[in-house]
Every structure is written in C-alpha cells, then in structure tokens.
C-alpha positions in Angstrom: 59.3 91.0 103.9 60.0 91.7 107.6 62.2 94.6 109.0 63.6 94.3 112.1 64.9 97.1 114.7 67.3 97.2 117.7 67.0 99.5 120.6 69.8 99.5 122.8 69.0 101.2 126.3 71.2 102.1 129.0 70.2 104.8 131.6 68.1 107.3 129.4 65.1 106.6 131.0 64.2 110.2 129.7 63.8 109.3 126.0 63.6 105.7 125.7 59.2 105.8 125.9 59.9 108.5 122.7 62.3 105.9 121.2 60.0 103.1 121.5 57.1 104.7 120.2 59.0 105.7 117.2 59.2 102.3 115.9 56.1 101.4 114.3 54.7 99.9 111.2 51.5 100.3 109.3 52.1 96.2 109.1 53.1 95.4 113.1 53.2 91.3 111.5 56.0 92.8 109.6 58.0 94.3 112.2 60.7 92.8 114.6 61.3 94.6 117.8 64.4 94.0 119.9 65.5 96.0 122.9 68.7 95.1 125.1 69.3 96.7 128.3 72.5 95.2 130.0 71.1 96.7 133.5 70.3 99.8 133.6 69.3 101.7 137.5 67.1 105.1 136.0 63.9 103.1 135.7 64.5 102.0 131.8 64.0 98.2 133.4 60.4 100.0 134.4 59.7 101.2 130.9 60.8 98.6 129.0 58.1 96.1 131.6 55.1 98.7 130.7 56.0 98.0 127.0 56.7 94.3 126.9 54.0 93.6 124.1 55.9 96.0 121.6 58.7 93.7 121.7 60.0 90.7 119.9 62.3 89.5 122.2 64.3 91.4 125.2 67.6 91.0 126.4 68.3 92.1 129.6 71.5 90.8 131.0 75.1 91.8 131.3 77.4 92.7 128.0 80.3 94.5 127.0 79.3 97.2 126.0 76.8 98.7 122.9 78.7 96.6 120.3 77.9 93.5 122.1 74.5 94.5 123.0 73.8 95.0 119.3 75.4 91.7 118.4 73.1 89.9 120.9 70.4 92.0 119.9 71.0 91.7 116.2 71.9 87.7 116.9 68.1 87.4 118.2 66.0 89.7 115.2 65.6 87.5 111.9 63.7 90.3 110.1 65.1 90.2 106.4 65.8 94.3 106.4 67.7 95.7 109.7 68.3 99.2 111.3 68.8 99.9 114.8 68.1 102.9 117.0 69.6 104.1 120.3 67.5 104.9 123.2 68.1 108.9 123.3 67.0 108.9 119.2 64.3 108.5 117.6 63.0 107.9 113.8 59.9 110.3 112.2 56.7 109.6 112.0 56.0 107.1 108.9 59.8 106.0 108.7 59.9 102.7 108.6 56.8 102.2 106.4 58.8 104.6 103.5 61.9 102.0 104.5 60.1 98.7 104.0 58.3 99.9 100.8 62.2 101.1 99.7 63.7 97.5 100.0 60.6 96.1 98.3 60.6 98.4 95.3 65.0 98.3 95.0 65.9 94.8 95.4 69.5 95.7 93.8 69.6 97.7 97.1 71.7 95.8 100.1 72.3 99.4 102.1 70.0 102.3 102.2 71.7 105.8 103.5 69.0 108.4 104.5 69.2 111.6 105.9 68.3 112.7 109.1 68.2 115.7 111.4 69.7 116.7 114.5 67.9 117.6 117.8 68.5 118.9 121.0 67.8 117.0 124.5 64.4 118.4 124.2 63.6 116.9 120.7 64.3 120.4 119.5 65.6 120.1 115.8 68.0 122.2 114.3 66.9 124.6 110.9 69.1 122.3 108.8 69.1 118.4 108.4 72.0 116.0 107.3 71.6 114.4 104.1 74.2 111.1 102.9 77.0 111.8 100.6 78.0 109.5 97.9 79.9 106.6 99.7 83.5 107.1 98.8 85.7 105.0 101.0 88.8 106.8 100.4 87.2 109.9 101.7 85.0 108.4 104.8 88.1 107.0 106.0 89.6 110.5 106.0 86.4 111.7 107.5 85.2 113.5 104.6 82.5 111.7 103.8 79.6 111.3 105.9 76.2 109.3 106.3 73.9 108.9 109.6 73.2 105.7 111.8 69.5 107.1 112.0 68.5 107.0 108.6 70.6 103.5 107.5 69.2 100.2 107.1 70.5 97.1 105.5 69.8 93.7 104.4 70.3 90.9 106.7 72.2 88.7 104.1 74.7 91.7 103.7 74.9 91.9 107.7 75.3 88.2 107.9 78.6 88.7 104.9 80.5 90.5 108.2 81.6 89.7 112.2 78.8 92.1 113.2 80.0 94.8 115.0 83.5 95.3 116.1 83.6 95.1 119.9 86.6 96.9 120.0 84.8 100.6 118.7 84.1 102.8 121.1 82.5 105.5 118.7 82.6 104.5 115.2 80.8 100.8 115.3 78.3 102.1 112.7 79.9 103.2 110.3 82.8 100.6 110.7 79.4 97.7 110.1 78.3 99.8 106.6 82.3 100.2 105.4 82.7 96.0 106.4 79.5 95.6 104.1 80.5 97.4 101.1 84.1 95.7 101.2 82.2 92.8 101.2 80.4 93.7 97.9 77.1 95.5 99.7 75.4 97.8 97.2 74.0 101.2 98.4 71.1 103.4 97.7 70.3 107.2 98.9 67.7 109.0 100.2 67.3 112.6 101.0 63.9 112.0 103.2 65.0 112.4 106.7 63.7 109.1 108.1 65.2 109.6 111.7 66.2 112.2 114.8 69.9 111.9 115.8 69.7 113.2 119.7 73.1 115.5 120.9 73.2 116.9 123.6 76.3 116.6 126.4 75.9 113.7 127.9 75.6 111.7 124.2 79.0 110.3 122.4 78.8 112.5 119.3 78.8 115.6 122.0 81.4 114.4 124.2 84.9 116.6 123.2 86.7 113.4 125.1 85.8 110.8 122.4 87.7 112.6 119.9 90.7 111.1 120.1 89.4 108.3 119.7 87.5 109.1 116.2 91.5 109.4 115.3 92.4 105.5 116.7 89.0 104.1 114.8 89.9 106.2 111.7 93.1 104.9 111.5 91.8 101.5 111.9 89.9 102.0 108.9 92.4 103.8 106.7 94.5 100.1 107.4 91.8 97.9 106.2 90.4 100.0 103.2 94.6 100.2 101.7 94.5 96.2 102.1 91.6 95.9 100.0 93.2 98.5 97.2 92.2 101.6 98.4 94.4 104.5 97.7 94.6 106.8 101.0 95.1 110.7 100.8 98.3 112.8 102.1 97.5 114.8 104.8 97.5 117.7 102.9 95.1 115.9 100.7 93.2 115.0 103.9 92.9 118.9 104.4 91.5 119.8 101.4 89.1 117.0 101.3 87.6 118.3 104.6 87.9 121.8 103.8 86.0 120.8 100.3 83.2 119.0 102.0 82.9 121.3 104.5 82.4 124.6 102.1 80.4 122.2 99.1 77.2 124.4 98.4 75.9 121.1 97.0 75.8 119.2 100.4 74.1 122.3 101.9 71.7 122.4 99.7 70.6 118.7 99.5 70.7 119.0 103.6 68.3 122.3 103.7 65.9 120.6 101.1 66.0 117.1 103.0 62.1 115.7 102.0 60.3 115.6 105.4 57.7 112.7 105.5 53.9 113.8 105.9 52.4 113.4 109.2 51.3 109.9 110.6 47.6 109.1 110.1 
C-alpha cells in the first residue's frame, strides 16, 4: 500500500523546509511526494531545487489558485491512501507511518479524521489540541461540527468517486472534498492522536478576519447540496444552539486536552 502527499507552496519560504521534512516514511518505497508551486518569488523555487530527490513529481507552473494546484497535484500522485499538507503546516513526527498502518489494519475505512494541534508562526503550539467530532452533516454545514485538514487522509478510490476540489472555494475546499466523499457513500474513521501542526498566524486564511464572509457564501453552498441529498437543515435558532452546544460540550474539551501525542521519531 502507497500513501501519497501534496504540498502546495506559494511564498512561505519560511516554513516550507519544516513542511517538507515532515513528510516522511519509515518505508520511503511507499511514499509519494508531490509539491506544486505555481511561481512563487521568496526563494521557495530555491528550496524546493535543494530538495528535488524528496519528490515524486513537481509542478511548477501557473494555476488558479490552491484548488487547482491540488487538483494537478493530486491528478499526478497515484498513491492508494492520500492527504495533503500546506507549506506553512506541518505533520508530527511518526505521522504518516501511524496513518499507513491505520488504512492497512481498517480496510472498512475510506476517510480517516485525526486530531491535530494548533501553532503559532514559530511552531509554538497551543496547551490544547483539536480533536474530530463525529461527522454529522447537518451540523458541519451549520458550522457545528468540525474536523482538521491536518490530521485527514483518504482513500484514492473515494477521491476518485468526486470532481476533486471545487475551484470555486476560496476557504472551505477541504472540507467541501471530505463532505463530496461521504455523499458519495465514503465511510469514516476517528482518531484522537494528533497526527499534524495546523500553522495560524496573520498572514494564514484561518487567521484572516476578511475571509469570513466568505465561510458564510461556502456554508451556504453546502447547506444547498446536503438538503438535495435529504438532509434536514436547522432554523437559525437551531443553528444557535448547535454552536452554543458545541462550543460549551465538556466532552469535546476533554477529548481535545487528552489528544494521544505520538512518541518521538527514532
């Protein structure tokens, strides 16, 4: 079984060596490495050159943004379990060896959801980590419900059962891909061992105030697709309670403080 991983770099020369060194496997014959960089002017071109032997196949050449750079990247990586990573993250030491043993030991498993924690532009990580709810569509359309691009990897027969990644997200492309998958009959399995670092920091999407509005457009996009396929949605006083409930649920805070950190790479 191969597992294959897409790094899409674009002017964060600062923490794309970090990134790439993150992706290793005990078995490097069993590991697919893919980095697109659609031109970037920081001296990523310059890492990426001093690296070429880690890498599968690079793309480096105009897109349309990181949708389309992880289409072509995902388009050239035939590794039978996928995840991707963006430059300014990063996944823990011993990651994608628990991963690869995952999908071999749970072959009922098309998704896998992991936790993750959250660091600072210095790799600085916070006291708490994230850990995946329970996938209920209902409530991640309404945004009470969350799981981390980090710490999820999939099959590539449940990839190939979508259109990729919607080229019209701005923000929300990974979890639009894992909600296309499950419509299309994906099944998912949980981990609370934080398998990856999920970078914010100012200049990043997730700490940008100006993408917000946008997590409203996507949102709604997916609220339309999940009520053609059945899907009840909430009022939004429903809505309100659902995020005030997820947000005050000692539960989640408890499996996000315990999250299993993976011993230390040999």
């Amino acid at each position: 079984m191969t597992l294959g991983i897409v790094t899409i770099s674009f002017n964060q020369a600062q923490y794309l060596q970090e990134a790439i060194d993150s992706v290793r496997l005990a078995n490097p014959a069993s590991l697919r490495y893919v980095i697109v960089d659609p031109g970037s002017k920081d001296g990523s071109r310059d890492i990426i050159e001093r690296n070429l032997q880690r890498f599968s196949k690079t793309i480096l050449e105009p897109d349309k943004g990181p949708t389309d750079g992880l289409n072509k990247g995902f388009a050239a990586c035939d590794a039978d379990i996928l995840g991707y990573l963006n430059s300014d993250d990063r996944f823990v030491p011993g990651a994608l060896d628990w991963v690869h043993r995952y999908f071999t030991e749970h072959p009922e498993v098309d998704v896998l959801l992991g936790a993750i924690r959250i660091i600072d532009e210095k790799g600085r990580p916070r006291l708490r980590g994230r850990a995946p709810d329970p996938l209920d569509l209902t409530k991640f359309v309404h945004r009470a419900c969350f799981f981390w691009q980090q710490g999820t990897f999939f099959r590539r027969s449940a990839y190939l059962k979508t259109k990729g990644f919607n080229p019209a997200s701005k923000v929300f492309w990974d979890g639009e891909l894992v909600l296309d998958m499950v419509l299309a009959g994906a099944r998912v399995g949980y981990t609370n061992t934080i398998l990856g670092d999920f970078r914010i920091y100012p200049g990043s999407i997730t700490g940008s105030l100006s993408q917000r509005k946008q997590w409203d457009v996507e949102s709604a996009w997916f609220q339309e697709r999940i009520a053609k396929h059945g899907h009840r949605l909430l009022t939004p006083a429903e809505e309100r309670r659902a995020r005030l409930l997820y947000k005050f649920n000692p539960i989640r805070h408890l499996r996000c403080a315990f999250g299993i950190h993976l011993p230390p790479a040999a």
